[in-house]
ZAKE-241818 format. One record per atom (N, C-alpha, C, O, CB): residue number from 1; x, y, z; atom name. Coordinates in nm, 2 decimals. Glycine has a CB too. Layout:
<pt kegu="NUM" u="X" v="Y" w="Z" markol="CA"/>
...
***
This chain:
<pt kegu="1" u="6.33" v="3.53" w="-12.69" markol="N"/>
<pt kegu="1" u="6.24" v="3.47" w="-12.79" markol="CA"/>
<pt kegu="1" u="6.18" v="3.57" w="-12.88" markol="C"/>
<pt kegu="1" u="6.11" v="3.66" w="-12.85" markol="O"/>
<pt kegu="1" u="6.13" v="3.38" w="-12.72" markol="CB"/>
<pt kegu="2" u="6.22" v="3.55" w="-12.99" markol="N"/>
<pt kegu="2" u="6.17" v="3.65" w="-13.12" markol="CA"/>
<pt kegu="2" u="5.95" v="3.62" w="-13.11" markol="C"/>
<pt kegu="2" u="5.88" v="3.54" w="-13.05" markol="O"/>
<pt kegu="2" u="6.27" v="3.56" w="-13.33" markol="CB"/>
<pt kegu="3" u="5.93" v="3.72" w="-13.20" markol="N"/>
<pt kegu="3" u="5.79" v="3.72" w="-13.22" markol="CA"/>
<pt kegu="3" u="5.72" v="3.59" w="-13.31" markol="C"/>
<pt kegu="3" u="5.60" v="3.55" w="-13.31" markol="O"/>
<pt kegu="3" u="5.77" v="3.85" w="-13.28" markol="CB"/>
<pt kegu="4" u="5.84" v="3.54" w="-13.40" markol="N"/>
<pt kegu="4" u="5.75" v="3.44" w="-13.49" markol="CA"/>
<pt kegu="4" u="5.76" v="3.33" w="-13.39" markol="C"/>
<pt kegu="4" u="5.67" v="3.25" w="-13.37" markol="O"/>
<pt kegu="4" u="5.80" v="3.41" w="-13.67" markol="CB"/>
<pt kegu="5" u="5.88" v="3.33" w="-13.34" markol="N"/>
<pt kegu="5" u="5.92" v="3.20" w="-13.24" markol="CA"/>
<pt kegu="5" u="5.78" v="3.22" w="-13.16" markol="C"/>
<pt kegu="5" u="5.69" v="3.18" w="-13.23" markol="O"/>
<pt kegu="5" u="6.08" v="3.21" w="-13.14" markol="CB"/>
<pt kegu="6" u="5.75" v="3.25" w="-13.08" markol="N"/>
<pt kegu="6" u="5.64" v="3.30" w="-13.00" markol="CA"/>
<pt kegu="6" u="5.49" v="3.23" w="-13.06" markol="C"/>
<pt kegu="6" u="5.42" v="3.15" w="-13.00" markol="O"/>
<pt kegu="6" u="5.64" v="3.47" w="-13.00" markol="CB"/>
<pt kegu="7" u="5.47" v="3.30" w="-13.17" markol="N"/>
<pt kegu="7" u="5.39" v="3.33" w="-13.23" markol="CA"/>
<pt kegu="7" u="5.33" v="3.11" w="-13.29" markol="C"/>
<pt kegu="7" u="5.23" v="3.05" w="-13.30" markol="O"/>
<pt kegu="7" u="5.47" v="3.47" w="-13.34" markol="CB"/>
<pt kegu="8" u="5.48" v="3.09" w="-13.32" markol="N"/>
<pt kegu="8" u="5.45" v="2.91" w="-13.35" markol="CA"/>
<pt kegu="8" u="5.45" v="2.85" w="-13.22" markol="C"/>
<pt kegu="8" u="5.41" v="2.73" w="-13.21" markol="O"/>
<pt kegu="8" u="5.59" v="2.82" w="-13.45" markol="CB"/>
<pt kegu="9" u="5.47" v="2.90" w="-13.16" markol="N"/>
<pt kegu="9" u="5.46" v="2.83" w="-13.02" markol="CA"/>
<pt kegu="9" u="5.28" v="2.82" w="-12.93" markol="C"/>
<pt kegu="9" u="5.22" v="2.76" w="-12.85" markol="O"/>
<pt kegu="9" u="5.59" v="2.92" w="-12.93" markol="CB"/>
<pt kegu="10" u="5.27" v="2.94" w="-13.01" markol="N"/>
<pt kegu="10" u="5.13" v="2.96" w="-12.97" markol="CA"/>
<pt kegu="10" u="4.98" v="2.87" w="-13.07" markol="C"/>
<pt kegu="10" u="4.86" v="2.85" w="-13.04" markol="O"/>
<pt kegu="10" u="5.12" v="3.13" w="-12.98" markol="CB"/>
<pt kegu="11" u="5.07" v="2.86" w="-13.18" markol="N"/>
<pt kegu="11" u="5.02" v="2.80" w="-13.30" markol="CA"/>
<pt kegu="11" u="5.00" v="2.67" w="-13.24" markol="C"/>
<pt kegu="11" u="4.90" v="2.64" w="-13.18" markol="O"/>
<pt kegu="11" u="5.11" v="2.79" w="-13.43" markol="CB"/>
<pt kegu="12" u="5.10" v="2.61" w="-13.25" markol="N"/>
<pt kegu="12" u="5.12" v="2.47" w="-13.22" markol="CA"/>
<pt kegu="12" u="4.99" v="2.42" w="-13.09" markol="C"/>
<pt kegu="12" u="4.90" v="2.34" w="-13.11" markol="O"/>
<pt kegu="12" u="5.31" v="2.46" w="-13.17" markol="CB"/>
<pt kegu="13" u="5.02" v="2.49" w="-12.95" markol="N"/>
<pt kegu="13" u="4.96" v="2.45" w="-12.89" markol="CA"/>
<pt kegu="13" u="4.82" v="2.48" w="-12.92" markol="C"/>
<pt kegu="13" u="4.75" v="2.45" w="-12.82" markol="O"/>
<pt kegu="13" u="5.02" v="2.46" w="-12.80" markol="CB"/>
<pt kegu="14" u="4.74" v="2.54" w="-13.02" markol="N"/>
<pt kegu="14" u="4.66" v="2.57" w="-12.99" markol="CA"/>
<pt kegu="14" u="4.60" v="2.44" w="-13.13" markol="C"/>
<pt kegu="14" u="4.48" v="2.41" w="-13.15" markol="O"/>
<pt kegu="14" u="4.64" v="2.74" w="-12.96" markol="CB"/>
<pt kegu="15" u="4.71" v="2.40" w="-13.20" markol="N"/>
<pt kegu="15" u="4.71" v="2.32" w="-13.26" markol="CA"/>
<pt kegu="15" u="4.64" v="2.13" w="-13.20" markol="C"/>
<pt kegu="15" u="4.56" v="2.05" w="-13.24" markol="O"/>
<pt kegu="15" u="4.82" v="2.35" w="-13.29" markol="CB"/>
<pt kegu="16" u="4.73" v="2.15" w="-13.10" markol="N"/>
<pt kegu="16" u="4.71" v="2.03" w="-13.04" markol="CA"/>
<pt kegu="16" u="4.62" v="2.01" w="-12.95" markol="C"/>
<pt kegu="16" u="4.59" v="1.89" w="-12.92" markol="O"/>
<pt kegu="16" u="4.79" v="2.00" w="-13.00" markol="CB"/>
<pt kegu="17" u="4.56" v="2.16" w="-12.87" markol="N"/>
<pt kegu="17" u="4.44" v="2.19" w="-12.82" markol="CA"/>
<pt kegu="17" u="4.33" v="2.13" w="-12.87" markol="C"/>
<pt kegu="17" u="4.26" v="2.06" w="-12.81" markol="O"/>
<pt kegu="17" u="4.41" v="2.30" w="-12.82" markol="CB"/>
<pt kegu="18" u="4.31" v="2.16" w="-13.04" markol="N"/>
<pt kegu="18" u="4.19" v="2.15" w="-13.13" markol="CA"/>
<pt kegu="18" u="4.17" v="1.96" w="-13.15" markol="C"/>
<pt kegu="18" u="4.07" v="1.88" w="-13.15" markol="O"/>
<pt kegu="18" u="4.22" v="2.26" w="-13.30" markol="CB"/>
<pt kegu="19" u="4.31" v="1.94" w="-13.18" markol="N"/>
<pt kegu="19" u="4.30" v="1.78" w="-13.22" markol="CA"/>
<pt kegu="19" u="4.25" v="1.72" w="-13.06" markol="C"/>
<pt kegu="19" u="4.17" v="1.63" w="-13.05" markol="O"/>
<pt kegu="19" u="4.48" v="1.70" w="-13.27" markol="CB"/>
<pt kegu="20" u="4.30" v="1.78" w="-12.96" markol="N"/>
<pt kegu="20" u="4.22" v="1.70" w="-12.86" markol="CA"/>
<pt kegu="20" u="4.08" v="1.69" w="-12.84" markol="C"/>
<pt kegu="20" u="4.02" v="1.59" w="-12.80" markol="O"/>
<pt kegu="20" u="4.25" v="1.73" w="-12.74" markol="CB"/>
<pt kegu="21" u="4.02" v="1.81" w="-12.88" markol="N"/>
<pt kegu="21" u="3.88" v="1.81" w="-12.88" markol="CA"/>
<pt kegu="21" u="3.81" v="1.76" w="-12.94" markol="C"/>
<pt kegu="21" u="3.69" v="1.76" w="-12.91" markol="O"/>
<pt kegu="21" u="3.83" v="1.88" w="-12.88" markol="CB"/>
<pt kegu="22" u="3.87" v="1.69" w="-13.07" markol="N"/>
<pt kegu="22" u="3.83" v="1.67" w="-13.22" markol="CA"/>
<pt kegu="22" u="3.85" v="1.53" w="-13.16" markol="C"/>
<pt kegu="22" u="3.75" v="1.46" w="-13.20" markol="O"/>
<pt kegu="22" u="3.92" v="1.74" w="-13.37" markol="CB"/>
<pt kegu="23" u="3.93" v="1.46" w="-13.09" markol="N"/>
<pt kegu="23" u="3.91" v="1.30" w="-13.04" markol="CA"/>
<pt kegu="23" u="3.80" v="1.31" w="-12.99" markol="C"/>
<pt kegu="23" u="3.69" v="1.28" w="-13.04" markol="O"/>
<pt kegu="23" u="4.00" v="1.23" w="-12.94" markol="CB"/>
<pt kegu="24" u="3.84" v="1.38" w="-12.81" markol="N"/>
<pt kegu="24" u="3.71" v="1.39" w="-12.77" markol="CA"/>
<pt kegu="24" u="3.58" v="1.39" w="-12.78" markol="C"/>
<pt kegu="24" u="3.51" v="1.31" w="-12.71" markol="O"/>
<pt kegu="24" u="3.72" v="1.44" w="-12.75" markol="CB"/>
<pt kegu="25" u="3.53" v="1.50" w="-12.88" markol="N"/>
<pt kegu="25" u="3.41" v="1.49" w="-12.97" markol="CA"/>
<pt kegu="25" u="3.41" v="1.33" w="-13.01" markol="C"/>
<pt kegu="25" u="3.36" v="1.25" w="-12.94" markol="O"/>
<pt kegu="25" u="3.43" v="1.60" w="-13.11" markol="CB"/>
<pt kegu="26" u="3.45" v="1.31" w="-13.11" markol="N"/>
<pt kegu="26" u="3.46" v="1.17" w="-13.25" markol="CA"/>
<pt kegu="26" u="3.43" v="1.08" w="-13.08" markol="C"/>
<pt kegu="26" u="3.32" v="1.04" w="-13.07" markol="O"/>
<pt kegu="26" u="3.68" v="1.12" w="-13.40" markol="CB"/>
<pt kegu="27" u="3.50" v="1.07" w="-12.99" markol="N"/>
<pt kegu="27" u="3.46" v="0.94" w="-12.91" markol="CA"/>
<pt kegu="27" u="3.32" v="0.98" w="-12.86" markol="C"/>
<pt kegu="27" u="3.24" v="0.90" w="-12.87" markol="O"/>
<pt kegu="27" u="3.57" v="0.91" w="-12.78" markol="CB"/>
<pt kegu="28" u="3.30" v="1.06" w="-12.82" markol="N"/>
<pt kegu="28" u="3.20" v="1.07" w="-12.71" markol="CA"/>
<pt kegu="28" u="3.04" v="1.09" w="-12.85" markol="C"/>
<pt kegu="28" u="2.94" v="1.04" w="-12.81" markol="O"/>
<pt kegu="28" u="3.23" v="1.23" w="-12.57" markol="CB"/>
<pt kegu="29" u="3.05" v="1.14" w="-12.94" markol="N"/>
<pt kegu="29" u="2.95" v="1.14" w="-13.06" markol="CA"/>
<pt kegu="29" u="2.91" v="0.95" w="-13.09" markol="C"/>
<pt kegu="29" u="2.80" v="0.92" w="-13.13" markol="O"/>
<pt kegu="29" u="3.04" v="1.22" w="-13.20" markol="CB"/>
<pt kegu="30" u="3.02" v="0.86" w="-13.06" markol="N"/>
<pt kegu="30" u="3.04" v="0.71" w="-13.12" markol="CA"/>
<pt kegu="30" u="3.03" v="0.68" w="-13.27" markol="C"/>
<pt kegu="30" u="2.96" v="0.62" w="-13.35" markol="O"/>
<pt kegu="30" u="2.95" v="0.62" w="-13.06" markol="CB"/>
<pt kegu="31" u="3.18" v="0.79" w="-13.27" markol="N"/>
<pt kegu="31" u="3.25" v="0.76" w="-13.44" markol="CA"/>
<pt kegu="31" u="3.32" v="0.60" w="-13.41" markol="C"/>
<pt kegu="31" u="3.34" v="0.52" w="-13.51" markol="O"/>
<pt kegu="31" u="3.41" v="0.90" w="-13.50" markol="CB"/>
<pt kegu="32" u="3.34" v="0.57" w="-13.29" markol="N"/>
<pt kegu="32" u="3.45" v="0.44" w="-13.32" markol="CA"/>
<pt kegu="32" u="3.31" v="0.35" w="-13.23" markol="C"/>
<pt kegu="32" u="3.34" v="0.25" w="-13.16" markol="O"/>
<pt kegu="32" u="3.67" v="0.46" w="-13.22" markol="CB"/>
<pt kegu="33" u="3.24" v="0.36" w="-13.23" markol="N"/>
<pt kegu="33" u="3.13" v="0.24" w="-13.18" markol="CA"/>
<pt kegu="33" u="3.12" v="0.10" w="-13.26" markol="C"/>
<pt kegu="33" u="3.11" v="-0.01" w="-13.20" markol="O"/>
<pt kegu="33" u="2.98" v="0.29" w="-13.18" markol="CB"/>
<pt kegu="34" u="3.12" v="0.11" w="-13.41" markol="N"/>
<pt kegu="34" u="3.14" v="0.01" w="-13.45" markol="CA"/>
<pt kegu="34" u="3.24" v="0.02" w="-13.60" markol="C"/>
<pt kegu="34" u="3.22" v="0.09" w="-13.70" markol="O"/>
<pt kegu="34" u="3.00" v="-0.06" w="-13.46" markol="CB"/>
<pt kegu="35" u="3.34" v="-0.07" w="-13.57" markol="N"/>
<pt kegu="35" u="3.44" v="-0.03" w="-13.67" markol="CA"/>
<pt kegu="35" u="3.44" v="-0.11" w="-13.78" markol="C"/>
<pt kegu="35" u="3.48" v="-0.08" w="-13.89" markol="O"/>
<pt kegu="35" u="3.58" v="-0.03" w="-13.63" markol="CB"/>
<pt kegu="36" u="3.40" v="-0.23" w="-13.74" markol="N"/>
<pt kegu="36" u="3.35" v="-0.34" w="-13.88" markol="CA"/>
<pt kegu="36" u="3.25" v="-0.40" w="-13.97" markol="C"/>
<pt kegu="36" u="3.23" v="-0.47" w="-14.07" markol="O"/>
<pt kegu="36" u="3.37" v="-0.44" w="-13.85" markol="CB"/>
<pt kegu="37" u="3.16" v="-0.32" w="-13.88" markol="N"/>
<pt kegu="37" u="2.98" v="-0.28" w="-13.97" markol="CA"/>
<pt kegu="37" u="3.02" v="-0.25" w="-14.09" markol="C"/>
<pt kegu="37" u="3.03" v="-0.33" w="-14.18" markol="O"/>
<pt kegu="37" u="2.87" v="-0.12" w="-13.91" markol="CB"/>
<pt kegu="38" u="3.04" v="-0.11" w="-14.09" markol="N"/>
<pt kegu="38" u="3.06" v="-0.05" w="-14.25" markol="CA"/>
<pt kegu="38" u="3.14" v="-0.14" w="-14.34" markol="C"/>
<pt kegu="38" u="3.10" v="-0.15" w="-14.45" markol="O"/>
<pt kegu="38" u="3.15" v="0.10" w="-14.26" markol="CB"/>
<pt kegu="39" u="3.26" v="-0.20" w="-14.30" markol="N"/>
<pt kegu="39" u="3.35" v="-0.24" w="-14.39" markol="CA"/>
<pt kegu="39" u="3.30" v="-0.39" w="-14.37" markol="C"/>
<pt kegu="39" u="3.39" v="-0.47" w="-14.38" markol="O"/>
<pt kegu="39" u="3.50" v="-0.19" w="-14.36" markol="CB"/>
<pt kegu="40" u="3.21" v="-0.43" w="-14.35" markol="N"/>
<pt kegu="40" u="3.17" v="-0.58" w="-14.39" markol="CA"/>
<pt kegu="40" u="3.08" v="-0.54" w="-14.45" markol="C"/>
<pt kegu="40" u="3.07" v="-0.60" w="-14.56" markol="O"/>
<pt kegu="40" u="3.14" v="-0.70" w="-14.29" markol="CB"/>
<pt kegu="41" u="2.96" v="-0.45" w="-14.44" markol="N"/>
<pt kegu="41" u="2.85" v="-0.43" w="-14.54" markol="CA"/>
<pt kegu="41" u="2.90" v="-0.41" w="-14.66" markol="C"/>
<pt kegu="41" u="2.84" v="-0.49" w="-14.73" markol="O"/>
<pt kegu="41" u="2.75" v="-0.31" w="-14.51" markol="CB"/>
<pt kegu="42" u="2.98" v="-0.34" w="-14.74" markol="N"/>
<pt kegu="42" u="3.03" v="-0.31" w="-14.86" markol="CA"/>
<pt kegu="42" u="3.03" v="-0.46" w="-14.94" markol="C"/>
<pt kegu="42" u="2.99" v="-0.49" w="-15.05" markol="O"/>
<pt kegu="42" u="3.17" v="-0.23" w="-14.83" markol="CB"/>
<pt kegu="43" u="3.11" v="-0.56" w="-14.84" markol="N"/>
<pt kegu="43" u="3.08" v="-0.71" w="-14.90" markol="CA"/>
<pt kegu="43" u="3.00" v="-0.75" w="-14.94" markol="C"/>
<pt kegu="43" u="3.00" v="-0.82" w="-15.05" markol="O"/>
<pt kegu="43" u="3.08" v="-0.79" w="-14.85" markol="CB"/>
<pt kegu="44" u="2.87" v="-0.70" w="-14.86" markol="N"/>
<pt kegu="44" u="2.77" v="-0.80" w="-14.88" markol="CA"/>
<pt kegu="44" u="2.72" v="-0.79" w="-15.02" markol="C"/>
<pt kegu="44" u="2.74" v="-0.69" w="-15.09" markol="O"/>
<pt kegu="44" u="2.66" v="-0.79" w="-14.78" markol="CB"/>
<pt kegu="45" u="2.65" v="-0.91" w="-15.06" markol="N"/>
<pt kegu="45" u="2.60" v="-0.88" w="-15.17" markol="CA"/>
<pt kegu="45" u="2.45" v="-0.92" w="-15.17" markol="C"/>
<pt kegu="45" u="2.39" v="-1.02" w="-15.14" markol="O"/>
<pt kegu="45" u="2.68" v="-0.93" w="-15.26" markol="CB"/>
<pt kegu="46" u="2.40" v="-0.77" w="-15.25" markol="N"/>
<pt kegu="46" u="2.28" v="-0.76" w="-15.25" markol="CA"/>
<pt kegu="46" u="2.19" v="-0.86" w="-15.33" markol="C"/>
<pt kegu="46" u="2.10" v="-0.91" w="-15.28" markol="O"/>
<pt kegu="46" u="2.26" v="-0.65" w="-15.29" markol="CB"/>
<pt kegu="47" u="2.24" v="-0.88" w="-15.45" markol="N"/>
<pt kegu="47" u="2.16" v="-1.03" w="-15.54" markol="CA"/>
<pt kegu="47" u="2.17" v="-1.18" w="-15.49" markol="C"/>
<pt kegu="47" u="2.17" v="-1.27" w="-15.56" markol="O"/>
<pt kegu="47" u="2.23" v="-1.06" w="-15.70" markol="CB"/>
<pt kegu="48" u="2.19" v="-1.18" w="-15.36" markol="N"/>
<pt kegu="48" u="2.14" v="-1.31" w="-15.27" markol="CA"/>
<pt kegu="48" u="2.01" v="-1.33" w="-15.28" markol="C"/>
<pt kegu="48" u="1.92" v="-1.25" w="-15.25" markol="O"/>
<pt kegu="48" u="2.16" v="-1.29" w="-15.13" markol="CB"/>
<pt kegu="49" u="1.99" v="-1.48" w="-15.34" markol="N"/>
<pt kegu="49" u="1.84" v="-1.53" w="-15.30" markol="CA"/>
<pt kegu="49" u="1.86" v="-1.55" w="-15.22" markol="C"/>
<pt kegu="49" u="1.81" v="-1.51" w="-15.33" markol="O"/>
<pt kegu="49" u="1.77" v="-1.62" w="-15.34" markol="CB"/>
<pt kegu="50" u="1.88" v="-1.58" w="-15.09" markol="N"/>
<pt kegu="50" u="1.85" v="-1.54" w="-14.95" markol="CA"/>
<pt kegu="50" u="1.83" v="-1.41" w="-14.90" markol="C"/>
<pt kegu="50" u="1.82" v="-1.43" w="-14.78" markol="O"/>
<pt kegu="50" u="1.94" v="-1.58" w="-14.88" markol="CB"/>
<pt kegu="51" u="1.82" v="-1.32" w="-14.91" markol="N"/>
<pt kegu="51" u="1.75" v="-1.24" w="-14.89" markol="CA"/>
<pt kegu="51" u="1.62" v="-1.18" w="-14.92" markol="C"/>
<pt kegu="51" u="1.58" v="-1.18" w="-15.04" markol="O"/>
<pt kegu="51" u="1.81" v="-1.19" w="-14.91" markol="CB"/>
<pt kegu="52" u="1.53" v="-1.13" w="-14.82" markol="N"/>
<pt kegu="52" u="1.43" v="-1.10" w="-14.89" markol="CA"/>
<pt kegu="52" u="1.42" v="-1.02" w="-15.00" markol="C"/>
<pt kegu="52" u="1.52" v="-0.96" w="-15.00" markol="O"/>
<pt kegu="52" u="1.37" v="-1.07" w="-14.82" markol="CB"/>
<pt kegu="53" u="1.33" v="-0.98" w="-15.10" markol="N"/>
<pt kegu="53" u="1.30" v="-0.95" w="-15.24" markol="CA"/>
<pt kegu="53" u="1.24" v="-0.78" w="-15.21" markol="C"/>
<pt kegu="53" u="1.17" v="-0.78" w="-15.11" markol="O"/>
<pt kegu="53" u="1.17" v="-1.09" w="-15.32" markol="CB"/>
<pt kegu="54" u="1.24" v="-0.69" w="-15.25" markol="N"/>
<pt kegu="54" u="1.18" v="-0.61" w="-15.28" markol="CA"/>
<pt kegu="54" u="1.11" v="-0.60" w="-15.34" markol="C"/>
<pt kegu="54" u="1.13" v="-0.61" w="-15.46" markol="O"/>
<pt kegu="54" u="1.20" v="-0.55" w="-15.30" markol="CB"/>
<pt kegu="55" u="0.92" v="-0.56" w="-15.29" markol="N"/>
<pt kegu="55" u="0.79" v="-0.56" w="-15.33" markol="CA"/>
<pt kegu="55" u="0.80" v="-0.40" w="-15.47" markol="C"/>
<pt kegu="55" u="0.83" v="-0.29" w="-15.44" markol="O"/>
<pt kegu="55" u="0.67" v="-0.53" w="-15.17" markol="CB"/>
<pt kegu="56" u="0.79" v="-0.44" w="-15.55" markol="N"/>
<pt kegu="56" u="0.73" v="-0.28" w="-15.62" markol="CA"/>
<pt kegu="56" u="0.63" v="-0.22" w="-15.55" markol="C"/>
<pt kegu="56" u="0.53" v="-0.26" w="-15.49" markol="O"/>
<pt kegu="56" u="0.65" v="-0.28" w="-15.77" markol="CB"/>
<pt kegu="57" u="0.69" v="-0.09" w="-15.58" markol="N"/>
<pt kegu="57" u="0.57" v="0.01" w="-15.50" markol="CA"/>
<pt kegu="57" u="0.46" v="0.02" w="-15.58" markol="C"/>
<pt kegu="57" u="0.48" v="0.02" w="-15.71" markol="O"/>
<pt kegu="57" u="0.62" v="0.18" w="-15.47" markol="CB"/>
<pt kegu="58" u="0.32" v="0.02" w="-15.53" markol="N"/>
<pt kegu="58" u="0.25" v="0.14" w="-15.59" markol="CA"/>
<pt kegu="58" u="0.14" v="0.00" w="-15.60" markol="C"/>
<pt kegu="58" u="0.04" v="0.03" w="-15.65" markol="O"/>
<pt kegu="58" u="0.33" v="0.24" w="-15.76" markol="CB"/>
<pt kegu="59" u="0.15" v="-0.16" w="-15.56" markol="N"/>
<pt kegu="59" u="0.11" v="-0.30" w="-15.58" markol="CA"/>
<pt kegu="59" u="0.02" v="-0.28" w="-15.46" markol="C"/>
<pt kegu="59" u="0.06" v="-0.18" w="-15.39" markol="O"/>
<pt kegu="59" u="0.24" v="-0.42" w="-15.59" markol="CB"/>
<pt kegu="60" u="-0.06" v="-0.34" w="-15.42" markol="N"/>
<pt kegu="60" u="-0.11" v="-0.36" w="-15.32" markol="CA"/>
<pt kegu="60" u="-0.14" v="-0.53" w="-15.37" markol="C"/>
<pt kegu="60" u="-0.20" v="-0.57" w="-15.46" markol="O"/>
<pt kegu="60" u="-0.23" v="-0.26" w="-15.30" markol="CB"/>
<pt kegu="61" u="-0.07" v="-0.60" w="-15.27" markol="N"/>
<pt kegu="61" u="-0.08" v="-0.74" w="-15.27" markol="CA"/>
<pt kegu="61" u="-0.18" v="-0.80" w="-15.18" markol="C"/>
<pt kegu="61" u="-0.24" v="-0.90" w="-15.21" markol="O"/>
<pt kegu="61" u="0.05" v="-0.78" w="-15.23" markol="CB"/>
<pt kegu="62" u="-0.19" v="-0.74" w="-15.09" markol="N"/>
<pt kegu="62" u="-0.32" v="-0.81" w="-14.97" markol="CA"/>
<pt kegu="62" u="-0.46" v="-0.80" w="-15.03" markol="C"/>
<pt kegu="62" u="-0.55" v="-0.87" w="-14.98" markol="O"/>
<pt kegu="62" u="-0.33" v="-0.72" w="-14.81" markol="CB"/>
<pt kegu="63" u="-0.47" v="-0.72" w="-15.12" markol="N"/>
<pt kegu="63" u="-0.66" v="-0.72" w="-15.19" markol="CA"/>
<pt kegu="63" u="-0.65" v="-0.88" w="-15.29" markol="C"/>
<pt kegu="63" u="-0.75" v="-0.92" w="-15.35" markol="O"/>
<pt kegu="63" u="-0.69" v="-0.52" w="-15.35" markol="CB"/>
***
């Protein structure tokens, strides 16, 4: 076995080492805990009168 042969061989696995940890990590952090949150919020739409209204700051309403 030549040196570059060697040398990708050592690549590689240390390649596939890193992606395992990089799942590992992303699962156990809970990157995949919720997968349809984000991509249903983008729908939503904010100019619903059903939703509550945003007070201006700086108002004091209860005096």
């Amino acid at each position: 076995m030549s040196g570059v042969l060697g040398f990708l061989f050592l690549l590689s696995g240390l390649f596939v080492l890193l992606i395992a940890v990089g799942v590992f990590w992303s699962i156990r952090s809970g990157q995949f805990d919720d997968l349809e949150g984000p991509a249903e919020r983008i729908l939503m739409d904010d100019d619903d009168p059903l939703l509550p209204t945003r007070r201006p700051r700086g108002r004091d309403d209860d005096s």
